[in-house]
PDB file with one MODEL, atoms N, CA, C and O in Angstrom:
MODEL        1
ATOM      1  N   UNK A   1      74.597 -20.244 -77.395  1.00  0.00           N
ATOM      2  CA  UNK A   1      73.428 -19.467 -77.785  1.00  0.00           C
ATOM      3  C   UNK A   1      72.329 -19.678 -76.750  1.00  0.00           C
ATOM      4  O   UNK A   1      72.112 -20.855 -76.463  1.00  0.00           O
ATOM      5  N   UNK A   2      71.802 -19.007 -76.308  1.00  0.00           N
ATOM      6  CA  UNK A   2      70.904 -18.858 -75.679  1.00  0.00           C
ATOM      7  C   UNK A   2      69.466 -18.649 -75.807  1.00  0.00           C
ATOM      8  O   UNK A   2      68.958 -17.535 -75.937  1.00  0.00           O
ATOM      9  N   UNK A   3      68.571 -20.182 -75.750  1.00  0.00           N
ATOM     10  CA  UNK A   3      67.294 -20.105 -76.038  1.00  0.00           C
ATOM     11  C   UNK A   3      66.030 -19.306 -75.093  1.00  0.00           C
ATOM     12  O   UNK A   3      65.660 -19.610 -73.959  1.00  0.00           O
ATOM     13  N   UNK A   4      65.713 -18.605 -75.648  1.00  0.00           N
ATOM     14  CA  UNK A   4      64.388 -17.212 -75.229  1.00  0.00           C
ATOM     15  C   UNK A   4      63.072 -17.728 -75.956  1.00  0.00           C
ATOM     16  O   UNK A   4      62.844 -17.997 -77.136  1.00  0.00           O
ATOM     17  N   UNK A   5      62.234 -17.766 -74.717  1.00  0.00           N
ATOM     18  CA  UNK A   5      60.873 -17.938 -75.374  1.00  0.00           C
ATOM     19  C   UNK A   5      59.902 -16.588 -74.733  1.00  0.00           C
ATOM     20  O   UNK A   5      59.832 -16.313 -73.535  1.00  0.00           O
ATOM     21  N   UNK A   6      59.371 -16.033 -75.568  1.00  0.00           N
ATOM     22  CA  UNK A   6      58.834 -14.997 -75.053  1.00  0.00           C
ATOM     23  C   UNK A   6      57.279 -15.877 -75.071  1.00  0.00           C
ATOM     24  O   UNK A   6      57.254 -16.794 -75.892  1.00  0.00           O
ATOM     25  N   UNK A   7      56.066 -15.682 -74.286  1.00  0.00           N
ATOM     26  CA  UNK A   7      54.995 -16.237 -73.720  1.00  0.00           C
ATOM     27  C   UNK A   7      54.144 -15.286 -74.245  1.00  0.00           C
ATOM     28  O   UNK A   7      54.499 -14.112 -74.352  1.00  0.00           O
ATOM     29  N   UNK A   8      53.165 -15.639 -74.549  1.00  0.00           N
ATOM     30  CA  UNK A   8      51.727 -14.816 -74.872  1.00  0.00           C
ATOM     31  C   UNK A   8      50.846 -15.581 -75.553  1.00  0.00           C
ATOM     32  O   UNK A   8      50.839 -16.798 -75.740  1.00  0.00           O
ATOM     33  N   UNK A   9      49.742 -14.320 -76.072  1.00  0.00           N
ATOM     34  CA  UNK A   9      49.039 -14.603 -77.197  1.00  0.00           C
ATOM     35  C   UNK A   9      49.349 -14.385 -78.543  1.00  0.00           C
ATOM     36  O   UNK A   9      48.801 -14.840 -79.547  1.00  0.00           O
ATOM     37  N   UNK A  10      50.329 -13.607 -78.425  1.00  0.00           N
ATOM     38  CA  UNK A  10      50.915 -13.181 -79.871  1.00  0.00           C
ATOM     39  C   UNK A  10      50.122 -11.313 -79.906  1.00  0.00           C
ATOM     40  O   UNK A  10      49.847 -10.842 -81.009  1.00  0.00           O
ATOM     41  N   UNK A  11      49.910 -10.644 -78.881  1.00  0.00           N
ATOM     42  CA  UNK A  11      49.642  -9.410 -78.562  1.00  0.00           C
ATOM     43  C   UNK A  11      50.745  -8.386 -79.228  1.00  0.00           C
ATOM     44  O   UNK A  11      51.795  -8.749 -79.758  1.00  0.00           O
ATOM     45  N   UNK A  12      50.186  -6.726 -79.060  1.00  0.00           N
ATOM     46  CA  UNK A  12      51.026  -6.319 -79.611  1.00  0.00           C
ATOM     47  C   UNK A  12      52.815  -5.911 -78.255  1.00  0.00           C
ATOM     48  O   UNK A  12      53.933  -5.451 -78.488  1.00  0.00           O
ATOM     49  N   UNK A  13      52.169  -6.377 -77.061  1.00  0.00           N
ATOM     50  CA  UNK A  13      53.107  -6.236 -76.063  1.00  0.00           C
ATOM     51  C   UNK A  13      54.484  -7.399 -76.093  1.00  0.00           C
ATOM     52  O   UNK A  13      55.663  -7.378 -75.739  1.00  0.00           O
ATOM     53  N   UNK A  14      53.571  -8.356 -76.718  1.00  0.00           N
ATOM     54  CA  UNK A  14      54.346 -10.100 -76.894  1.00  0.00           C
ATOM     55  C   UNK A  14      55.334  -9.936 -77.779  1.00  0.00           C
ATOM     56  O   UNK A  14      56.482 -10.365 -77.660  1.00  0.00           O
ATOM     57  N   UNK A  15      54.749  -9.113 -78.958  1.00  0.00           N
ATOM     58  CA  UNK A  15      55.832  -9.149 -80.315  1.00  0.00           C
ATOM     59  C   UNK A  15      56.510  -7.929 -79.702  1.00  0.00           C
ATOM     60  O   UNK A  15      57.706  -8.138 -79.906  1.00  0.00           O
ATOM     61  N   UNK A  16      56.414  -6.977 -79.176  1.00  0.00           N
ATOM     62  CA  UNK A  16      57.459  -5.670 -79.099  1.00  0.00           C
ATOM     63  C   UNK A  16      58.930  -6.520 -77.769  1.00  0.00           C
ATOM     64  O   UNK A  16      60.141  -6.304 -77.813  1.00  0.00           O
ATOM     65  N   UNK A  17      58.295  -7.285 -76.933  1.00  0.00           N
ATOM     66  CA  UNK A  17      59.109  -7.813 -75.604  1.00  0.00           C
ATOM     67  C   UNK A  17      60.185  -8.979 -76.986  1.00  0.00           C
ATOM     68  O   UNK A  17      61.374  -9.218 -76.774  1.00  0.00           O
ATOM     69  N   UNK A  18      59.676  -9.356 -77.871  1.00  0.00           N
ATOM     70  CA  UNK A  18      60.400 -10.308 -77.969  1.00  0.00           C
ATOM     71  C   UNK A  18      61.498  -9.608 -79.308  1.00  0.00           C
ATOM     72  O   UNK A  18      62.531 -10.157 -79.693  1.00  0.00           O
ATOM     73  N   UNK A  19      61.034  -8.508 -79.753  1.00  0.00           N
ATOM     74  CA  UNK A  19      61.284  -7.684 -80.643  1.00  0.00           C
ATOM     75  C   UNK A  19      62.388  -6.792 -80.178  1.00  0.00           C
ATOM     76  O   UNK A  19      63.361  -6.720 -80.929  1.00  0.00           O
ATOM     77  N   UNK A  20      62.411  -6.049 -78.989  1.00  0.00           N
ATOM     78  CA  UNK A  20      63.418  -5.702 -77.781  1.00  0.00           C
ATOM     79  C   UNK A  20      64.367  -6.803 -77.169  1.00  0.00           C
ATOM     80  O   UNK A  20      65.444  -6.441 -76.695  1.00  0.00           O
ATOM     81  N   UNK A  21      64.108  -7.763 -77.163  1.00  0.00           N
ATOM     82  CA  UNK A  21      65.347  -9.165 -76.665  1.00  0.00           C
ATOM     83  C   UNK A  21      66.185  -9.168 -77.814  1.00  0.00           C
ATOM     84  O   UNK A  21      67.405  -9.135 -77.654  1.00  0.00           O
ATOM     85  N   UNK A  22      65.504  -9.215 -79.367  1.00  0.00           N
ATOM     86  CA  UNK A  22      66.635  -9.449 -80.409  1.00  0.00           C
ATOM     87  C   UNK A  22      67.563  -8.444 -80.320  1.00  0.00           C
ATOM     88  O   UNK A  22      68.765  -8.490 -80.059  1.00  0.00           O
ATOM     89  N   UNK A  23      66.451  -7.052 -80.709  1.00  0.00           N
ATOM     90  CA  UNK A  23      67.388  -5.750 -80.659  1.00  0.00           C
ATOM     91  C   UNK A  23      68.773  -5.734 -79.582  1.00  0.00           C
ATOM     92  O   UNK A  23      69.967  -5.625 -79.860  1.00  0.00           O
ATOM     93  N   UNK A  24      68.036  -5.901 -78.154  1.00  0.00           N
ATOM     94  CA  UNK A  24      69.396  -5.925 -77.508  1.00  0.00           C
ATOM     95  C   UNK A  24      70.445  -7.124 -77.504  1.00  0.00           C
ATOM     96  O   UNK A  24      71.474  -6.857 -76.884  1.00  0.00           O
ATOM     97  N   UNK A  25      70.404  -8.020 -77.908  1.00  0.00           N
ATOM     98  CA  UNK A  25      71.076  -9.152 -77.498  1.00  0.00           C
ATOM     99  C   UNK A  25      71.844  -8.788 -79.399  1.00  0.00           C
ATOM    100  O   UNK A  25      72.829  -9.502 -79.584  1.00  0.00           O
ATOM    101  N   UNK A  26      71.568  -8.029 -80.413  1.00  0.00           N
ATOM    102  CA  UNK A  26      72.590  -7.847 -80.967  1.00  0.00           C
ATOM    103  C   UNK A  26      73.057  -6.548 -80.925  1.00  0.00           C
ATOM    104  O   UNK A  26      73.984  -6.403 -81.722  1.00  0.00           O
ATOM    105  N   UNK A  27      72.772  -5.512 -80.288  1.00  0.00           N
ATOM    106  CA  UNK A  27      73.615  -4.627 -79.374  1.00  0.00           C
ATOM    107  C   UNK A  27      75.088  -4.710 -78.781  1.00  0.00           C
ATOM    108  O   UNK A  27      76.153  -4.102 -78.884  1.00  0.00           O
ATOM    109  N   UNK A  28      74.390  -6.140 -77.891  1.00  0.00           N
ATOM    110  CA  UNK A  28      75.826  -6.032 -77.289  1.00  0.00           C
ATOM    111  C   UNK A  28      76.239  -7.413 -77.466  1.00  0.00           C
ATOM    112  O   UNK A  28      76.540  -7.970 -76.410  1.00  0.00           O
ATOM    113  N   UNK A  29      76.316  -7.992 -78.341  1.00  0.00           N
ATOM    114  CA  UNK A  29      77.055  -9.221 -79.665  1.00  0.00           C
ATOM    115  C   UNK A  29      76.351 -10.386 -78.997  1.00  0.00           C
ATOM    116  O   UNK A  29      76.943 -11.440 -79.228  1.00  0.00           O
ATOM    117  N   UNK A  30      75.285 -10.523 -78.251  1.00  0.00           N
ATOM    118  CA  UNK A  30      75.127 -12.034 -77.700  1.00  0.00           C
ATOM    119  C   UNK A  30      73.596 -12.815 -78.833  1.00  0.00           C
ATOM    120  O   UNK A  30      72.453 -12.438 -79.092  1.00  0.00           O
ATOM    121  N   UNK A  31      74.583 -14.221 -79.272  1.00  0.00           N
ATOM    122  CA  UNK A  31      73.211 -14.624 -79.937  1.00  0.00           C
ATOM    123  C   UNK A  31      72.685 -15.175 -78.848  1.00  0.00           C
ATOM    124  O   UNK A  31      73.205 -15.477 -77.774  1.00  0.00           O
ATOM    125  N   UNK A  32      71.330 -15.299 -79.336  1.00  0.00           N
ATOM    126  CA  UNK A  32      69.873 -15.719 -78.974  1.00  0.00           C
ATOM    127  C   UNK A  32      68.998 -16.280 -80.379  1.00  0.00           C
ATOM    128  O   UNK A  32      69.011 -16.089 -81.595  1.00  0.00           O
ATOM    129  N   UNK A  33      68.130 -17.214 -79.217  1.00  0.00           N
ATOM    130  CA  UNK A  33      67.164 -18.215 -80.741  1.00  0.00           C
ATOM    131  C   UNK A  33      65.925 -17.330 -79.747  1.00  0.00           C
ATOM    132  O   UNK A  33      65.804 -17.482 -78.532  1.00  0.00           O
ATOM    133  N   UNK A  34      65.160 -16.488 -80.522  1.00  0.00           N
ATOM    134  CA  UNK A  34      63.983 -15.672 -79.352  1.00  0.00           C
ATOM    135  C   UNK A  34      62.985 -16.791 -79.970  1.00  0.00           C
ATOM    136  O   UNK A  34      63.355 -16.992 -81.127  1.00  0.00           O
ATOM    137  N   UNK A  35      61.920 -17.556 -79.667  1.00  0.00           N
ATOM    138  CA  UNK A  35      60.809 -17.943 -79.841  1.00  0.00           C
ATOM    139  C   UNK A  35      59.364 -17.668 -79.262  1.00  0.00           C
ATOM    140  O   UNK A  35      59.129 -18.035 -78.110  1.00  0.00           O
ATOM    141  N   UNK A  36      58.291 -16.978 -80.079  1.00  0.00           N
ATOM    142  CA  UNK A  36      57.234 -17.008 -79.365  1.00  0.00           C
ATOM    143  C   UNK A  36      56.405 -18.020 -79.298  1.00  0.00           C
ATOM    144  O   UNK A  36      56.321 -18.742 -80.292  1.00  0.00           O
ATOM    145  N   UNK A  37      55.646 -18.299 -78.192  1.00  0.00           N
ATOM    146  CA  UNK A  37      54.898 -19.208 -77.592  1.00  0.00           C
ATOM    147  C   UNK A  37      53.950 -18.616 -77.631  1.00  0.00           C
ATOM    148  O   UNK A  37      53.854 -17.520 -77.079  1.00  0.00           O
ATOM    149  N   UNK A  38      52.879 -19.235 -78.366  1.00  0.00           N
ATOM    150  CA  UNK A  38      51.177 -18.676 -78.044  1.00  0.00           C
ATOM    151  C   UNK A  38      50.646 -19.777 -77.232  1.00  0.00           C
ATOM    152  O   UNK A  38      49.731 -19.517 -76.451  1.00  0.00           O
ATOM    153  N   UNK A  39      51.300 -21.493 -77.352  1.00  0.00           N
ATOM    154  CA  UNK A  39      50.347 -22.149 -76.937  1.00  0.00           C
ATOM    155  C   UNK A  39      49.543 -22.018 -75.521  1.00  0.00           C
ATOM    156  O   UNK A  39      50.280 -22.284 -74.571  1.00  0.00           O
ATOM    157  N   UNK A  40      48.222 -21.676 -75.156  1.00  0.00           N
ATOM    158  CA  UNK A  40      48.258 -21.952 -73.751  1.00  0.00           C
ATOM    159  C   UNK A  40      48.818 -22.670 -72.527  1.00  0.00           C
ATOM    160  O   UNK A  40      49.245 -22.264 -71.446  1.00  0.00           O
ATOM    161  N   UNK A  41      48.616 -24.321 -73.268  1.00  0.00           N
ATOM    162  CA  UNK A  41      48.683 -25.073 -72.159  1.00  0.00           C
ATOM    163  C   UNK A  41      50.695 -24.692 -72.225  1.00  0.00           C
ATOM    164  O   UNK A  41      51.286 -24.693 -71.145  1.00  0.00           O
ATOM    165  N   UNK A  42      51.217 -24.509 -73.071  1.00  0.00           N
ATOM    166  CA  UNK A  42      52.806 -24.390 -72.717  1.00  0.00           C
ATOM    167  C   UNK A  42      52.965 -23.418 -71.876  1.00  0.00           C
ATOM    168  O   UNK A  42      53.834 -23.506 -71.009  1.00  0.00           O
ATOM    169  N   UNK A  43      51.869 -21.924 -72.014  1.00  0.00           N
ATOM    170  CA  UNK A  43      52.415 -21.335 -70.943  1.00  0.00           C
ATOM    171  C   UNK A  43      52.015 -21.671 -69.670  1.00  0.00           C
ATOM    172  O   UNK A  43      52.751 -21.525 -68.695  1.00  0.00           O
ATOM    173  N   UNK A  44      50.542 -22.254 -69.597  1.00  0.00           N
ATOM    174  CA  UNK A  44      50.472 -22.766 -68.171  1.00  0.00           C
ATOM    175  C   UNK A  44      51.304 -23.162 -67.629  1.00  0.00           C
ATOM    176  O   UNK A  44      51.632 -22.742 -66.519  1.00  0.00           O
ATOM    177  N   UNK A  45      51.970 -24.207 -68.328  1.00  0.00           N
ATOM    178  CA  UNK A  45      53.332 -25.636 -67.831  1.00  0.00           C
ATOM    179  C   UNK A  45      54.790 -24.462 -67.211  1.00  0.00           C
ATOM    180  O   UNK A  45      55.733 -24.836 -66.514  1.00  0.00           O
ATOM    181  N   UNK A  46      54.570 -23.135 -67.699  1.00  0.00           N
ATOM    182  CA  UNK A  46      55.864 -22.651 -67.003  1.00  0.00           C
ATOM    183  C   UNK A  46      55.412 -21.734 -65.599  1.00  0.00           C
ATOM    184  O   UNK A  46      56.152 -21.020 -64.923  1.00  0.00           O
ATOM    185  N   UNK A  47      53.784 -22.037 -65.384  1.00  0.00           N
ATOM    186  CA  UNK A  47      53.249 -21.772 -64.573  1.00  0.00           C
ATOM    187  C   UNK A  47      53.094 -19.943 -64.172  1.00  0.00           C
ATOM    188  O   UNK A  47      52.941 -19.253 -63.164  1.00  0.00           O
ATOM    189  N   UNK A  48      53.249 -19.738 -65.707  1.00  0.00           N
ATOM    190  CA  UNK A  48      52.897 -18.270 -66.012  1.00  0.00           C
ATOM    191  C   UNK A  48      51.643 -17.319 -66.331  1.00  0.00           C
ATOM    192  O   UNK A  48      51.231 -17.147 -67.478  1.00  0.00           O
ATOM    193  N   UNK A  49      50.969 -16.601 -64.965  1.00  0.00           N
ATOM    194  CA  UNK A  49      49.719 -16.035 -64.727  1.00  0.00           C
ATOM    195  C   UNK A  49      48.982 -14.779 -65.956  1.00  0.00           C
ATOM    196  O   UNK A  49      47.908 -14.765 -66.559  1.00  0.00           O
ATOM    197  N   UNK A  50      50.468 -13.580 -65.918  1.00  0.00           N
ATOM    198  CA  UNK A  50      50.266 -12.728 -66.769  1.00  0.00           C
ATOM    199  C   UNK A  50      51.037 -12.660 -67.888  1.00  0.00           C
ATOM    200  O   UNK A  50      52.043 -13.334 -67.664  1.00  0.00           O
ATOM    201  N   UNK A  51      51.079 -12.192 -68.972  1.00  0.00           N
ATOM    202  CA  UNK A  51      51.799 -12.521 -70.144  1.00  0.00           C
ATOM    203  C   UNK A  51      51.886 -10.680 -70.532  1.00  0.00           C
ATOM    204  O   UNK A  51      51.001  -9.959 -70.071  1.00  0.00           O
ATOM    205  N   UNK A  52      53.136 -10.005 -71.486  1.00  0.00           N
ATOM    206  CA  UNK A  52      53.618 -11.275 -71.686  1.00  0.00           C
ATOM    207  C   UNK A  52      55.037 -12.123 -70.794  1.00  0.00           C
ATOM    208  O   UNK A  52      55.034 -11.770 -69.614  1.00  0.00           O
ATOM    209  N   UNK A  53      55.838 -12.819 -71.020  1.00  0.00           N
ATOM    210  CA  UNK A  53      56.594 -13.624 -70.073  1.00  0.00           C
ATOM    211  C   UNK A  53      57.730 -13.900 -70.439  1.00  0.00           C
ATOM    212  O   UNK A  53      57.602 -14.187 -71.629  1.00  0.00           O
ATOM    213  N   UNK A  54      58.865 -14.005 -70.139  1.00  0.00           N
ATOM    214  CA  UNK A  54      60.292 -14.609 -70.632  1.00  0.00           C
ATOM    215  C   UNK A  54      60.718 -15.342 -69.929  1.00  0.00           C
ATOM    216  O   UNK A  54      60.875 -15.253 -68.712  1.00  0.00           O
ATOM    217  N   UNK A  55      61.012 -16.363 -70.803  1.00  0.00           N
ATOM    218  CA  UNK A  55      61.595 -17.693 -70.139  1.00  0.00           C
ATOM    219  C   UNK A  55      63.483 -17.871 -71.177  1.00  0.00           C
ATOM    220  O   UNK A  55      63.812 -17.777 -72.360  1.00  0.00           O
ATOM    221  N   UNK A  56      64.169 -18.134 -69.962  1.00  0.00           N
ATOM    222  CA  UNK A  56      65.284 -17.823 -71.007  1.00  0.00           C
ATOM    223  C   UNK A  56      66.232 -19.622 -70.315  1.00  0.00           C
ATOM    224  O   UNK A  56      66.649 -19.864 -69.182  1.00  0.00           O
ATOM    225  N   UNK A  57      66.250 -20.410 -71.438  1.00  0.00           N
ATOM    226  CA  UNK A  57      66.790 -21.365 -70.767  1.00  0.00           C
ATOM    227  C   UNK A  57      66.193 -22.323 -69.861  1.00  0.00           C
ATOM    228  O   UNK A  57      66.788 -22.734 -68.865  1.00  0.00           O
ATOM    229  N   UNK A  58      64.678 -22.792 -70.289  1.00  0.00           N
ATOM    230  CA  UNK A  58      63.931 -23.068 -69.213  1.00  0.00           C
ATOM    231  C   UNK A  58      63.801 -22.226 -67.561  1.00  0.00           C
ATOM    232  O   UNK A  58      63.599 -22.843 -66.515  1.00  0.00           O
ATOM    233  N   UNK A  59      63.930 -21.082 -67.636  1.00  0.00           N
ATOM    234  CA  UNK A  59      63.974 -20.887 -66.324  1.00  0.00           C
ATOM    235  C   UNK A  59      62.920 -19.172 -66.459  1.00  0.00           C
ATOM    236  O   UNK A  59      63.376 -18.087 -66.820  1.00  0.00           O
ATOM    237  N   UNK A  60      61.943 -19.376 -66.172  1.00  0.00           N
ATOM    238  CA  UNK A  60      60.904 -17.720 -66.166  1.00  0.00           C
ATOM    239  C   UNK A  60      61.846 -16.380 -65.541  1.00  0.00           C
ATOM    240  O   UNK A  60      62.275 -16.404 -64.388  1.00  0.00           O
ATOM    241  N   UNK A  61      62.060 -15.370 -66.364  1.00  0.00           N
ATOM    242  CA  UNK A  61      62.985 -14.457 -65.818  1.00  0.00           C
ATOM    243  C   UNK A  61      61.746 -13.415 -65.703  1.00  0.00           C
ATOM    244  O   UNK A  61      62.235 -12.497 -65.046  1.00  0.00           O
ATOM    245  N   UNK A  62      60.756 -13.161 -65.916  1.00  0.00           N
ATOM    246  CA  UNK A  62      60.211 -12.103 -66.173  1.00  0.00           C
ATOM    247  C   UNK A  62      58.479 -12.223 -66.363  1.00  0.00           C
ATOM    248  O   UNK A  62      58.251 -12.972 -67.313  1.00  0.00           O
ATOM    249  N   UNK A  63      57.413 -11.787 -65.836  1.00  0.00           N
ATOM    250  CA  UNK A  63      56.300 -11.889 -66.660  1.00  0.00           C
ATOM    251  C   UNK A  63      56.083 -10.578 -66.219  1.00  0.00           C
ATOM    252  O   UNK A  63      56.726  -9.762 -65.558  1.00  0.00           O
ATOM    253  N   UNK A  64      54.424 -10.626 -67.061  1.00  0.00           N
ATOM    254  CA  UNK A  64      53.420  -9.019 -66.498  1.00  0.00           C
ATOM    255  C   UNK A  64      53.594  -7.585 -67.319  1.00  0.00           C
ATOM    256  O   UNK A  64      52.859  -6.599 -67.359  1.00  0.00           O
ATOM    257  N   UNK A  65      54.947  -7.890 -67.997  1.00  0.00           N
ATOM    258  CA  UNK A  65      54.993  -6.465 -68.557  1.00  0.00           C
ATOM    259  C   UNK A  65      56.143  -6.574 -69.795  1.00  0.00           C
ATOM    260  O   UNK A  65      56.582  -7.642 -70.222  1.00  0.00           O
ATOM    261  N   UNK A  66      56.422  -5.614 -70.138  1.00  0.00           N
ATOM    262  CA  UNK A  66      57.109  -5.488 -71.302  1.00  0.00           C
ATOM    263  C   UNK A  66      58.580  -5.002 -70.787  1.00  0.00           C
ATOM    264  O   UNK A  66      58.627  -3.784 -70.618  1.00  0.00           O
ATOM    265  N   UNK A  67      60.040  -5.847 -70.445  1.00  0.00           N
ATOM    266  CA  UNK A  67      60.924  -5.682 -70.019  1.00  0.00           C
ATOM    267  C   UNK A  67      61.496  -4.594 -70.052  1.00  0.00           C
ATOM    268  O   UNK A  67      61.316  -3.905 -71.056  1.00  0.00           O
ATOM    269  N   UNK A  68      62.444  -4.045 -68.876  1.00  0.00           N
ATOM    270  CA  UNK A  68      63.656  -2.512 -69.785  1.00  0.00           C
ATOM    271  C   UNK A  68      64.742  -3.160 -70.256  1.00  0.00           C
ATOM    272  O   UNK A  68      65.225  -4.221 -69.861  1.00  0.00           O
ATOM    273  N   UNK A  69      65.041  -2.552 -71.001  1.00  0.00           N
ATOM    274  CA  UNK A  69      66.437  -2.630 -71.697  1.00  0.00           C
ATOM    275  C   UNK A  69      67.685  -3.442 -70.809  1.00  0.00           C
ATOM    276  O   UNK A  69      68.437  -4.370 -71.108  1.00  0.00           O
ATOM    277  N   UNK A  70      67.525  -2.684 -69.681  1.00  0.00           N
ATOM    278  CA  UNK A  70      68.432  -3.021 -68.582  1.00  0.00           C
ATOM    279  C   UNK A  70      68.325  -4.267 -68.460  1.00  0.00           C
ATOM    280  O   UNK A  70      69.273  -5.022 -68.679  1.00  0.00           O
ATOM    281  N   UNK A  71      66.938  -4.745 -68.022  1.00  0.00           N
ATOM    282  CA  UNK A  71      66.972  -6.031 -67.237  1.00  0.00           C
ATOM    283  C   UNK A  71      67.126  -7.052 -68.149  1.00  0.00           C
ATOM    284  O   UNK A  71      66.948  -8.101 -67.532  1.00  0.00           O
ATOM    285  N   UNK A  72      67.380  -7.285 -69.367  1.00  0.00           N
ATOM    286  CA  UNK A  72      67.165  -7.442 -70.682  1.00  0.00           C
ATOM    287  C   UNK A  72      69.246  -7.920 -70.822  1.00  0.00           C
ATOM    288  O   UNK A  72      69.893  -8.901 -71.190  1.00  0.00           O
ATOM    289  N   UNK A  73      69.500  -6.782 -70.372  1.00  0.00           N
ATOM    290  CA  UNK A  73      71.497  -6.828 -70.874  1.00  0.00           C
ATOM    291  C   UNK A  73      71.550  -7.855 -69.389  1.00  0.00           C
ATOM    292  O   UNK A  73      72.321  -8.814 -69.431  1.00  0.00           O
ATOM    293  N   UNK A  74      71.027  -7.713 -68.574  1.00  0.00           N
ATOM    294  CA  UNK A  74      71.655  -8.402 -67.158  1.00  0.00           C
ATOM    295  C   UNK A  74      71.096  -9.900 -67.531  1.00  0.00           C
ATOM    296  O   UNK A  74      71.760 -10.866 -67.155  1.00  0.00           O
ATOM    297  N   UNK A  75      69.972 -10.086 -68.212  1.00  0.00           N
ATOM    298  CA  UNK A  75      69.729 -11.384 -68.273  1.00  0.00           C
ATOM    299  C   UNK A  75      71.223 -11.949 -69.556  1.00  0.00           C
ATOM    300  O   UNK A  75      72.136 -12.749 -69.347  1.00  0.00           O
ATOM    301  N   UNK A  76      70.996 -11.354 -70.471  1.00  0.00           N
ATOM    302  CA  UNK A  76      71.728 -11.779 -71.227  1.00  0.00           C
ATOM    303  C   UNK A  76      73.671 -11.719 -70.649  1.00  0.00           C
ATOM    304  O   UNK A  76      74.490 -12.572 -70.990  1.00  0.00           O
ATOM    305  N   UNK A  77      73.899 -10.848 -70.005  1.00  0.00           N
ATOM    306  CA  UNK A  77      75.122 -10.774 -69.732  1.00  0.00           C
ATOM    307  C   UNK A  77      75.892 -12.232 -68.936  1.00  0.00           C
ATOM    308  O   UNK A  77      77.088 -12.216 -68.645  1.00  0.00           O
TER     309      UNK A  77
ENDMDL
END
């Protein structure tokens, strides 16, 4: 399973990005634990400027905007 933390304030861009990771990741059968992060200083620590952000596995795949679909199946694939 694959842990997803989506980054923000809890905006309405934060909940739709992390809302789109579930949707697709049971699309195409892969679980995921999605978690949002409001804390600041946690997102500082992944050294993330704009939000909102995906971090999948400790590792930042994404900030600044609200992902496509696409880039979304390639992370998960």
């Amino acid at each position: 399973m694959k842990q997803i933390k989506v980054l923000g304030s809890g905006c309405s861009k934060c909940i739709k990005t992390a809302d789109i990771i579930a949707k697709v990741a049971a699309d195409i059968g892969v679980e995921v634990n999605v978690i949002k992060e409001t804390d600041p200083e946690a997102i500082m620590n992944h050294g993330v400027m704009s939000t909102p952000a995906v971090v999948i596995d400790d590792t930042v795949v994404h900030s600044g905007s609200i992902p496509s679909q696409d880039a979304i199946r390639s992370w998960l694939a």
